[in-house]
C-alpha positions in Angstrom: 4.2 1.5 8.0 7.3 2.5 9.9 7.7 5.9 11.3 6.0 9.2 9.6 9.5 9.4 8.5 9.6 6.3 6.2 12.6 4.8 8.7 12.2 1.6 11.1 13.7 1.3 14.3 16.3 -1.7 14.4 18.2 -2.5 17.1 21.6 -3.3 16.6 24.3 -4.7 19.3 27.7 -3.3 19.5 30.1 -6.3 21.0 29.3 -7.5 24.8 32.5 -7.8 25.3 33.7 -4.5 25.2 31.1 -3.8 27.0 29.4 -1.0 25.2 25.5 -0.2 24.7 23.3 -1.2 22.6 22.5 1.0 19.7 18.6 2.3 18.1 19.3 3.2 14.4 17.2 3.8 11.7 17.4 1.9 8.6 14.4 3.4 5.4 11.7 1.3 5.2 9.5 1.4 1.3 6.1 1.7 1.5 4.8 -0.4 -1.6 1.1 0.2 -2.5 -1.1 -2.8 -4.0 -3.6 -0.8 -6.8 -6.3 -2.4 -9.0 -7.2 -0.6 -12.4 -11.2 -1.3 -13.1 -12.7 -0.9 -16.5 -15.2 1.8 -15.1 -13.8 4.7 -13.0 -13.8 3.6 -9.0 -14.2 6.4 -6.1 -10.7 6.5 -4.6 -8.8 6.4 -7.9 -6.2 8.4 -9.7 -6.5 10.6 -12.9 -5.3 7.0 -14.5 -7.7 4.9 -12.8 -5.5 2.9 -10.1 -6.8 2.9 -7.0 -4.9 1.6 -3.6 -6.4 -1.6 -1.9 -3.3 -2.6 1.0 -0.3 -1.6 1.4 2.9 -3.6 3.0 7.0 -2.9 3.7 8.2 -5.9 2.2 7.9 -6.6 -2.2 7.2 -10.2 -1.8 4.1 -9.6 0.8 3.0 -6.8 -1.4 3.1 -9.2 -4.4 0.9 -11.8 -2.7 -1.0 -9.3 -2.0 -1.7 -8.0 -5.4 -2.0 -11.5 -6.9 -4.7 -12.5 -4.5 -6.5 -9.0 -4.8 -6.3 -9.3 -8.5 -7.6 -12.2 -8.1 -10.8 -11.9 -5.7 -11.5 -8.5 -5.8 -15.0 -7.7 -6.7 -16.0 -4.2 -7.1 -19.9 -3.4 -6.9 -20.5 -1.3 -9.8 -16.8 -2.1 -12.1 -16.8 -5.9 -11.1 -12.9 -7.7 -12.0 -10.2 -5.4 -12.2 -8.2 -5.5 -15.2 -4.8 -4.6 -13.5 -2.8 -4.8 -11.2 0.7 -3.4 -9.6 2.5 -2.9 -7.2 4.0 0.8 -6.4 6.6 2.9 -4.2 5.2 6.4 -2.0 8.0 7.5 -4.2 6.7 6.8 -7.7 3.0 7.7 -6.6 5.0 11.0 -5.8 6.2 11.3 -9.3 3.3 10.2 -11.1 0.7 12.7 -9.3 2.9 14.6 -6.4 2.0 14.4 -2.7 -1.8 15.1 -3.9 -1.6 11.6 -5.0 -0.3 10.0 -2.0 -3.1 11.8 0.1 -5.2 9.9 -2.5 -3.9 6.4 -2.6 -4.2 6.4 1.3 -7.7 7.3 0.8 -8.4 5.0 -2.1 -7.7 1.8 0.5 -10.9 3.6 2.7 -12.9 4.2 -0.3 -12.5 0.2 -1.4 -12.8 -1.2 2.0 -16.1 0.8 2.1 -17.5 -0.4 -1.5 -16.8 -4.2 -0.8 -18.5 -3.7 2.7 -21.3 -2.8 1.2 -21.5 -6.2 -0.7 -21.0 -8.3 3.0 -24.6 -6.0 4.1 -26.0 -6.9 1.1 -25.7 -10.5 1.5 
């Protein structure tokens, strides 16, 4: 979300009356990811066992998020997770360095992939 930066653009007016320009600036932007914890060990998932399902920019959309993947998430071979939470880029960075980050992008593919395979089964 945002630019590969972690900024979005946001246009801001300077007074029409002076009659100067309008101005592009560039305000940070917090990419929050929405992770699941399973009881067995998921592909996509970190050395702890969290593994990324959707991300968002805004807390409250990534909450809703979590709450309703908490909630009707169904992995194939783990079944229900047993946690949720929502997390920063920065505190993924902390927890397991950029290594991590790689891996909580790829975690969201790995998911998407393992609950398509239920929809083909049906």
């Amino acid at each position: 979300m945002g630019s590969p930066h972690g900024h979005f653009p946001v246009r801001r007016e300077i007074s029409r009356a002076s009659g100067a320009a309008r101005m592009l600036t560039f305000v940070p932007v917090e990419t929050l990811h929405v992770q699941l914890l399973f009881r067995r060990r998921v592909a996509g998932a970190d050395a702890r066992g969290w593994v990324s399902v959707g991300v968002a920019d805004d807390r409250l959309v990534a909450c809703r998020r979590a709450s309703t993947a908490y909630r009707r998430v169904r992995h194939p071979v783990a079944g229900a997770p047993h946690g949720v939470r929502v997390v920063s880029d920065q505190q993924i960075r902390k927890e397991s360095g950029e290594r991590g980050l790689r891996r909580a992008g790829a975690g969201i593919l790995a998911m998407a992939l393992a609950l398509e395979s239920l929809s083909d089964a049906s």
